[in-house]
N, C-alpha and C positions, 0 to 999 in steps of 0.2 A: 886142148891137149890133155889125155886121162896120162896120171900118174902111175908110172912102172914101179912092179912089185920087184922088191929086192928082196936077200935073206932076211932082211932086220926089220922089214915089214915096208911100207909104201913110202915113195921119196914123193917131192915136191915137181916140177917142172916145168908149169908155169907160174911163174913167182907172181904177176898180175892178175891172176886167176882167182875166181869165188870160191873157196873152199870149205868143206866143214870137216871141224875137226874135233877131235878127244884130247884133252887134259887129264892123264888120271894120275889120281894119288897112289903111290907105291903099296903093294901090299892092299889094298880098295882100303885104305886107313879111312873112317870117315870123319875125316877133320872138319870138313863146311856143316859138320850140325853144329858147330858155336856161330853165333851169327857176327863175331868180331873177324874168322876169318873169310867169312862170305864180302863182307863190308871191303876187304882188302881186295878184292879181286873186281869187283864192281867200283872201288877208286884205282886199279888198276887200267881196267878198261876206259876209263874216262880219259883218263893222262894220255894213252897210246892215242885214243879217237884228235886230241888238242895237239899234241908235240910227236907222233910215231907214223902218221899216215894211217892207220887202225879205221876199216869201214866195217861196220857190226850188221848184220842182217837180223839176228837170229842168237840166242843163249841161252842155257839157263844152267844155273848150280845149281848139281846134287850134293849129295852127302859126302864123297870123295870121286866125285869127277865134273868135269864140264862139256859141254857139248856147244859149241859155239861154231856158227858158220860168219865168215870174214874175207876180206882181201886187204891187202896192200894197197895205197895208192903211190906208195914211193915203189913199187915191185919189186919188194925185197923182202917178201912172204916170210922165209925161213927166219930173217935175222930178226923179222917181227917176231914170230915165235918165240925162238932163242932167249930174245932180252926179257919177253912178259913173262915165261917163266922162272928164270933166272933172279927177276927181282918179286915175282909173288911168292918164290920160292923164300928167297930172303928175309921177307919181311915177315911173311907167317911163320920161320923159324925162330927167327926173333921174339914174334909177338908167345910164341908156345915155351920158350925160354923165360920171358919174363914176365908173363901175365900170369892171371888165375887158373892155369889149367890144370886139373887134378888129374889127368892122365899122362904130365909129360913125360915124365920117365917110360912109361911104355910106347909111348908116341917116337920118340928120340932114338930106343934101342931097333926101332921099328925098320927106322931112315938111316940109321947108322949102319945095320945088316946090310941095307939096299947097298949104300952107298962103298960094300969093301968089293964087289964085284964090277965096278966101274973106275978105272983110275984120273978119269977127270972131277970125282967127286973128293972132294978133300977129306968132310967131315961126316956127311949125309946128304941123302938126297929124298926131297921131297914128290917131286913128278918121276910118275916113267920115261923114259924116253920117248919109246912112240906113241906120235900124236895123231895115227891113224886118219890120214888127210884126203879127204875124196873130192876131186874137181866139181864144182858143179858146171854141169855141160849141157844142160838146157830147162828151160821154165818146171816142167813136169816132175823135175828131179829136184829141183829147185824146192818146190813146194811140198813135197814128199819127205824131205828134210826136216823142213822150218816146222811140219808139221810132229814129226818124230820127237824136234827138239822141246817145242813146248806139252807136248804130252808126257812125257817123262813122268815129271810130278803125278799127272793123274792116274798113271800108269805102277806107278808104286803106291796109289792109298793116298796120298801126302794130301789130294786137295781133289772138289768135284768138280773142276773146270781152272780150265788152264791160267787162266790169268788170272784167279785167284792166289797163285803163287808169287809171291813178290819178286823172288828172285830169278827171273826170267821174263824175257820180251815181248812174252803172249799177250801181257797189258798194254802194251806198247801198241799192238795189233788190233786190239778192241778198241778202247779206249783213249789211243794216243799218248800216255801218260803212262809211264815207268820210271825205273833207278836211272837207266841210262838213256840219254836222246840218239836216234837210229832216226835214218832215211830211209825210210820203207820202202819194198818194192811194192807195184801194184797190187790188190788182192785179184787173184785169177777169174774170170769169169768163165768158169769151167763147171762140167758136168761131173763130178767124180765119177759117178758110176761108169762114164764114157771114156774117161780120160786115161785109164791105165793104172790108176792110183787112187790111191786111198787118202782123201782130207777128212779132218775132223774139225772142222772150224764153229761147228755148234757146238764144239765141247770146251771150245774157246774160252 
């Protein structure tokens, strides 16, 4: 079942469904170039995957966003949401409050702006709201995805082949071996040029 557009941008519907989705940071602040709060999102991920039902296909952190495709296995998609940002939200406010950062004062006035135009936000808000969710609804789309997400990186300069970037599952895909342990789907035995889509798996 595809997800209906509403004014506030695309809701959820089926809660057991494969989705990929955006995390972004307010403002595109880019907080994940310190690598303590990349580390917070990647131990974030691990915890949901052990104690939250959390199944990870597909990730990887940029600079001030994420692109992650996932499901529920408890089908409780949204509340999975909900809580991972809630407490990545927390804990990297924390860490920008008391760690070494030499930009928090504009970092803070940043999220505090954000945060006077939403009244569920007490003090600041870290994420946007929408998490711009697209069902995945069959193999071809599937892989269209997973391949968007691990090109990122190479697609802004950061790195010349995808799984050179630590912070994403592209290694996971070559090599087996990344930050986080994922149950991979099959790799396709497809023709891209026949298939409709566009893979970059030698850029892998």
């Amino acid at each position: 079942m595809i997800q209906s557009q509403t004014k506030g941008g695309y809701q959820i519907r089926e809660q057991g469904g494969i989705h990929f989705l955006t995390f972004t940071v307010v403002d595109w602040v880019d907080v994940f170039s310190r690598k303590d709060y990349r580390d917070i999102i990647i131990e974030s991920i691990i915890f949901c995957q052990a104690k939250k039902g959390m199944n990870v296909y597909a990730y990887v952190i940029m600079s001030n966003h994420i692109h992650i495709m996932m499901h529920s296995l408890n089908r409780e998609l949204s509340n999975l949401i909900r809580d991972f940002k809630k407490y990545t939200a927390q804990m990297i406010l924390k860490r920008i409050m008391d760690g070494p950062e030499s930009r928090s004062e504009w970092i803070l006035k940043r999220f505090e702006f954000a945060a006077r135009s939403h009244s569920s936000n007490k003090n600041y808000q870290f994420w946007q709201k929408n998490n711009h969710p697209e069902e995945v609804f069959s193999e071809p789309f599937m892989w269209s995805k997973i391949n968007y997400i691990h090109m990122n990186p190479v697609r802004a300069g950061i790195v010349n082949r995808a799984s050179e970037y630590v912070y994403s599952s592209a290694s996971n895909y070559v090599s087996n071996d990344g930050l986080i342990n994922m149950e991979l789907p099959s790799v396709p035995i497809i023709d891209p040029l026949k298939s409709g889509y566009h893979l970059e798996i030698d850029q892998w």
